[in-house]
BALOBA-1460 file (C-alpha; in Angstrom, 3 decimals):
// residues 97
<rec num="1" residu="x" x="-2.698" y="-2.434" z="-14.564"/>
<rec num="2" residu="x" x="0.199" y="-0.110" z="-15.366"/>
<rec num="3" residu="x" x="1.863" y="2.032" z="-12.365"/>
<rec num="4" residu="x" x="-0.200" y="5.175" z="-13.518"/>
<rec num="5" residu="x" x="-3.305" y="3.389" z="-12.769"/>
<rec num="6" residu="x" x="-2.070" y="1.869" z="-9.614"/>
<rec num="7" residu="x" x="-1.873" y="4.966" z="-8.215"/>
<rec num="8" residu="x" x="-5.145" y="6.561" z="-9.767"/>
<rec num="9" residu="x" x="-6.639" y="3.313" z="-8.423"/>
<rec num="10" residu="x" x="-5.014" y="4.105" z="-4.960"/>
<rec num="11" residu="x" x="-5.922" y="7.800" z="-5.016"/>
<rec num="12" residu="x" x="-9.880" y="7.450" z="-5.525"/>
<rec num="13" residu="x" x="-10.073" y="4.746" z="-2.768"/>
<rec num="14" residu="x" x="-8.298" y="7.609" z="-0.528"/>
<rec num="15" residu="x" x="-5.673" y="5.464" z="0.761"/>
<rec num="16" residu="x" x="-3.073" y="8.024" z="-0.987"/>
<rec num="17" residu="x" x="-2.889" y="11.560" z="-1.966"/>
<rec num="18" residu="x" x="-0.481" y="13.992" z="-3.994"/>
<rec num="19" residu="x" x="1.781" y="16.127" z="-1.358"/>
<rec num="20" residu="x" x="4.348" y="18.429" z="-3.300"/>
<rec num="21" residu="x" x="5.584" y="16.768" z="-6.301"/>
<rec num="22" residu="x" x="5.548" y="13.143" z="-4.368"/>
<rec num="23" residu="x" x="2.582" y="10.648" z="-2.794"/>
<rec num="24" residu="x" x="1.936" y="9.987" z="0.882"/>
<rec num="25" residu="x" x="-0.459" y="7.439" z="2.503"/>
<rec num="26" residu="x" x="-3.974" y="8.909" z="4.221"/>
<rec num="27" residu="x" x="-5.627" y="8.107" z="7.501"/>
<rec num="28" residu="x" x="-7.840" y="5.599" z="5.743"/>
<rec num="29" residu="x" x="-4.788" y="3.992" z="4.715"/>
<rec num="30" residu="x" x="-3.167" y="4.068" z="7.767"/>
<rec num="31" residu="x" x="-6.465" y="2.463" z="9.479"/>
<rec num="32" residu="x" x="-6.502" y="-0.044" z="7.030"/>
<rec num="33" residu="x" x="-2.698" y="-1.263" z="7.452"/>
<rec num="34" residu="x" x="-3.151" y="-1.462" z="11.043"/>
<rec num="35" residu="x" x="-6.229" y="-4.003" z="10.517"/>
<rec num="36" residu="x" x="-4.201" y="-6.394" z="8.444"/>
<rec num="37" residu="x" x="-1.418" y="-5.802" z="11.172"/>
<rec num="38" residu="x" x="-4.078" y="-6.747" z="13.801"/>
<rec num="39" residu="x" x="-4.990" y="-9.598" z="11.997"/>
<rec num="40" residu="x" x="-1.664" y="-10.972" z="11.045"/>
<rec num="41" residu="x" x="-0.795" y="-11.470" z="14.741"/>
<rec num="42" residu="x" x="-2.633" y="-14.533" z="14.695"/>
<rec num="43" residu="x" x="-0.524" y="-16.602" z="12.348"/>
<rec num="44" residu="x" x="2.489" y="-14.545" z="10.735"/>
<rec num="45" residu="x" x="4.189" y="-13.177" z="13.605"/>
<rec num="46" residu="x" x="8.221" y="-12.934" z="12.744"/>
<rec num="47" residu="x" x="7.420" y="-12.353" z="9.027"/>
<rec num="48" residu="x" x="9.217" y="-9.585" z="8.072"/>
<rec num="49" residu="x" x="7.877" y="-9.233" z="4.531"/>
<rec num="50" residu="x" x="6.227" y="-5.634" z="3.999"/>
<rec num="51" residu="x" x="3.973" y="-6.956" z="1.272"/>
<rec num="52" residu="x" x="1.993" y="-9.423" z="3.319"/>
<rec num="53" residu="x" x="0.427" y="-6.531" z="5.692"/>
<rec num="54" residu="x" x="0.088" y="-4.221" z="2.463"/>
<rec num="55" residu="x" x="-2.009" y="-7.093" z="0.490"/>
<rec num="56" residu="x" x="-4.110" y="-7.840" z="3.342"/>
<rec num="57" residu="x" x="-4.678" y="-4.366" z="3.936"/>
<rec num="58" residu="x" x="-5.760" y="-3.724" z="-0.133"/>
<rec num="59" residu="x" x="-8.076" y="-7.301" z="0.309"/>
<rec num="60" residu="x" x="-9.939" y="-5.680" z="3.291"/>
<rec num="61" residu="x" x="-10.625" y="-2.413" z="1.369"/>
<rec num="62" residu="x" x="-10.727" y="-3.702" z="-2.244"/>
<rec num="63" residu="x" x="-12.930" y="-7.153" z="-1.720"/>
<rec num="64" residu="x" x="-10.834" y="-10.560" z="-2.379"/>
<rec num="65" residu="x" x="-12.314" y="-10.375" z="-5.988"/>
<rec num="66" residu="x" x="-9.645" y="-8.087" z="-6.677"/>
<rec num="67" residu="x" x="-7.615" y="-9.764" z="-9.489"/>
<rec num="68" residu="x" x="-4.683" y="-11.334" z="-8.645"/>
<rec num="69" residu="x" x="-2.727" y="-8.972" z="-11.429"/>
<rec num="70" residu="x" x="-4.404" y="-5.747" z="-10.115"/>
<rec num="71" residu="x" x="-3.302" y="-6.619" z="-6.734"/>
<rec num="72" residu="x" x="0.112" y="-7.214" z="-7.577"/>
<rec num="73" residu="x" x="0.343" y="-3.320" z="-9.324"/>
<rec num="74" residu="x" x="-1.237" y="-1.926" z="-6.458"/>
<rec num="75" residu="x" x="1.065" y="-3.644" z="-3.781"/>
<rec num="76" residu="x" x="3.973" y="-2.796" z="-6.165"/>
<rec num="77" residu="x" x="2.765" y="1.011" z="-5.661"/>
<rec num="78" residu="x" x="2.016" y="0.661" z="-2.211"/>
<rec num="79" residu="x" x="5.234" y="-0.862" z="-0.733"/>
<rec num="80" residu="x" x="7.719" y="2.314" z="-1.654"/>
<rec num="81" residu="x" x="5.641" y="4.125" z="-0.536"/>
<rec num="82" residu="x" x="4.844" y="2.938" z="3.064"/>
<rec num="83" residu="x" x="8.552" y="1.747" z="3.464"/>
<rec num="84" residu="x" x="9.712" y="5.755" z="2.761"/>
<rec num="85" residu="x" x="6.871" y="6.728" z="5.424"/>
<rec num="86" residu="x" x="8.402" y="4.205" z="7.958"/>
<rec num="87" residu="x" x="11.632" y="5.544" z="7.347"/>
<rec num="88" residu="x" x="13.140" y="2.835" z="5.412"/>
<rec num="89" residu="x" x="13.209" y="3.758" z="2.005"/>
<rec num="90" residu="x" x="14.354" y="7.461" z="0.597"/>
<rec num="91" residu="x" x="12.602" y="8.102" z="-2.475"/>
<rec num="92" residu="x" x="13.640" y="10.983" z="-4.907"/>
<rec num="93" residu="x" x="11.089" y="12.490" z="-6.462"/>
<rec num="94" residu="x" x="11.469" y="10.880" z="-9.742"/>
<rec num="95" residu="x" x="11.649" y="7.700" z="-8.005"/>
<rec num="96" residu="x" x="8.228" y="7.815" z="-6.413"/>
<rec num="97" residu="x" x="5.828" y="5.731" z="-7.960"/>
């Protein structure tokens, strides 16, 4: 799956949505993330990795039949994004997946 469809992928699951020239993550998303968070508690407290809550998170609202290679593009679009949202990543524009 190629970045373009990542994100086209993203956007008709509303878990993102165009804002300006850039892409910002929805409510649904937001519900989602905090889920996997919830979740995580149980075994992967300390991990610092932003991908693990992000995959769980895509699992829960694509279905673990997801292939592995699809869920690897849309974690690849997800984690700039989230990471700007939390403050941790600037983004230009251009830069924005």
């Amino acid at each position: 799956m190629q970045p373009e469809q990542a994100l086209q992928r993203l956007t008709s699951a509303g878990l993102i949505e165009r804002e300006g020239t850039g892409w910002v993550t929805t409510d649904k998303w937001e519900r989602a993330l905090m889920k996997a968070e919830v979740r995580m508690v149980e075994f992967a407290e300390g991990v610092d990795d932003p991908r693990l809550p992000i995959s769980y998170a895509l699992v829960d609202v694509f279905g673990a039949r997801l292939p592995e290679d699809d869920l690897e593009a849309l974690i690849d679009a997800m984690v700039p994004l989230e990471m700007h949202e939390e403050g941790e990543l600037e983004l230009e524009e251009e830069e924005a997946p």
